[in-house]
N, C-alpha and C positions, 0 to 999 in steps of 0.2 A: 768681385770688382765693385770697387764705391761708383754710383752713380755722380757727376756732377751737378751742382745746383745752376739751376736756370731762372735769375731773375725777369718776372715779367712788370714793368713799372705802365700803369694802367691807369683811368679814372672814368669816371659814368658816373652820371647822375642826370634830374631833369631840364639842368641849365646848359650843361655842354652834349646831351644827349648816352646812347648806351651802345653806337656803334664800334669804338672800340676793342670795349668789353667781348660785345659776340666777335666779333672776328679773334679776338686770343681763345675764346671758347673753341672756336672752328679749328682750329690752329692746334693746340694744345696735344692734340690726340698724337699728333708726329712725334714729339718730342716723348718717345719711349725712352733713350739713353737720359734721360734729365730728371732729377729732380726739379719739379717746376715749384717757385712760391713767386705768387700774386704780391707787386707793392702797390698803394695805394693810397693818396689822401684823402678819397671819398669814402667812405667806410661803407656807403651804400651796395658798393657792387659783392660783399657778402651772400647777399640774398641773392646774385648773377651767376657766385663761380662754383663749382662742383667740389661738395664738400673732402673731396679725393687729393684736393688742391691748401695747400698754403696761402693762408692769406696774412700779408704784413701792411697795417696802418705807418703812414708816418706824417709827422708835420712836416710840412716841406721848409717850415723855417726854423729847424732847431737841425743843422748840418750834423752837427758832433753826434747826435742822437741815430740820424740816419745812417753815417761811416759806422757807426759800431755796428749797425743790422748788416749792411751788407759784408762788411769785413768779418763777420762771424758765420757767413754763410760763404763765405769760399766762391763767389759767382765765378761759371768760365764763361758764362753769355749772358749779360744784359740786352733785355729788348727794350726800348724807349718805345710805346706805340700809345703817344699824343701829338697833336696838334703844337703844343709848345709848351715852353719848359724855362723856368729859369737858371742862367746859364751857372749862376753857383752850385744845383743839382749835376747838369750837365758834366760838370769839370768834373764834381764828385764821383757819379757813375765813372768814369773814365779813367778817374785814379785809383778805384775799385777795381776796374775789371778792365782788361785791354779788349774786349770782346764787346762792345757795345754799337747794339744795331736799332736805327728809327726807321721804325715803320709811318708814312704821311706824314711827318714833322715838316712843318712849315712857317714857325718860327723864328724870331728873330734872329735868335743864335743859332742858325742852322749852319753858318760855317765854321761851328764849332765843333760837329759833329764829321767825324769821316767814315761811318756807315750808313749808309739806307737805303730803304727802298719807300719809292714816292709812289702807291697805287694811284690814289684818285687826285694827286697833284704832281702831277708828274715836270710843270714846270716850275712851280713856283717851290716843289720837296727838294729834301736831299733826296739826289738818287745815282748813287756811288754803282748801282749792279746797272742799269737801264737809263739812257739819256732820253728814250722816246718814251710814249706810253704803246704799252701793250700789256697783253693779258698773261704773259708767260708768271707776273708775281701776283694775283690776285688770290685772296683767299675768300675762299668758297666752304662751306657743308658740303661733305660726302655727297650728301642728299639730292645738290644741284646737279653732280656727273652724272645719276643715272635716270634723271628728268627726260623726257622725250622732246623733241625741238616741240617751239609753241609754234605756230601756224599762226599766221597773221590775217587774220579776216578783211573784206573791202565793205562790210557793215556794224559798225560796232554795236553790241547789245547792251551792254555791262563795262562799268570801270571800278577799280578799287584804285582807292585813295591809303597812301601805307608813308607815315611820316617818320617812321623810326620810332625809336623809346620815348621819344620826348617833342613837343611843339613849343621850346620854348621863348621862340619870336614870334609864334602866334598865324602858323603861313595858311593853315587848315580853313578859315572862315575864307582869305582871300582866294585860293583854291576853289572853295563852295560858290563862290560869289560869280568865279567867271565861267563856270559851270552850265548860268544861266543861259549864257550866248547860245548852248547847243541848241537847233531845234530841232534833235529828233527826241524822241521814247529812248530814253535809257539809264537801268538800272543802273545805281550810285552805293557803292558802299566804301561806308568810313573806318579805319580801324586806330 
């Protein structure tokens, strides 16, 4: 039995950050029955996905070029999982594949779209499965289920500081800065 291909249309880098990217990596492992191939106009997240995986570059401004990649892969599910999207892609995907799902899309053209699911914008996303938010659509690492609860302490000793792949509005120093307000003893780490 041929496997179906499952387009993932994706982007990372240090200006829109590499969130993402990991969450289709977390993701990915379900999609046994699929052929999965990576699209992408950042060419960077290369270096991101698991060389096991397809990865397709494309310009997002030469349409003709892109209808030919996906119309040669046969998609039965398009994932849309950005932030936004220009809506002449948008159309595209959809006249490609009647199977197109956004994941966080909270773009302008978002009522263009009639799948999604809105994790972390749950009102401002499409979200065709969920009107509220809850956690029954978040994707997580394996790794997270079998974490033991954290315990929450009434003296803090230690904080990390974790900005994602990328600072690139620069929030880290102003972070640092109100740090100072604290006046007890405690260990600071930055990653």
């Amino acid at each position: 039995m041929l496997k179906s291909n499952l387009l993932i249309f994706v982007d990372g880098d240090h200006k829109i950050g590499l969130g993402h990217i990991s969450r289709q990596m977390s993701l990915v492992h379900v999609w046994k029955n699929f052929n999965v191939v990576f699209f992408t106009s950042t060419p960077s997240i290369k270096k991101l996905v698991s060389k096991k995986y397809s990865i397709v570059t494309y310009d997002p401004f030469n349409l003709h070029s892109l209808k030919n990649k996906i119309i040669k892969l046969d998609p039965g599910i398009i994932i849309l999982d950005k932030l936004k999207e220009r809506s002449s892609i948008i159309k595209l995907l959809q006249n490609c594949c009647q199977n197109v799902v956004s994941i966080d899309y909270i773009g302008k053209n978002k009522h263009i779209l009639q799948k999604g699911f809105s994790i972390l914008y749950p009102v401002s996303g499409v979200s065709t499965y969920s009107s509220t938010f809850n956690f029954d659509y978040v994707i997580l690492k394996k790794s997270f289920l079998k974490q033991k609860p954290i315990k929450i302490k009434k003296h803090v000793k230690s904080i990390i500081i974790l900005q994602g792949g990328a600072d690139t509005h620069c929030f880290i120093p102003k972070i640092i800065s109100s740090l100072f307000f604290i006046n007890d003893v405690i260990k600071i780490t930055i990653v």
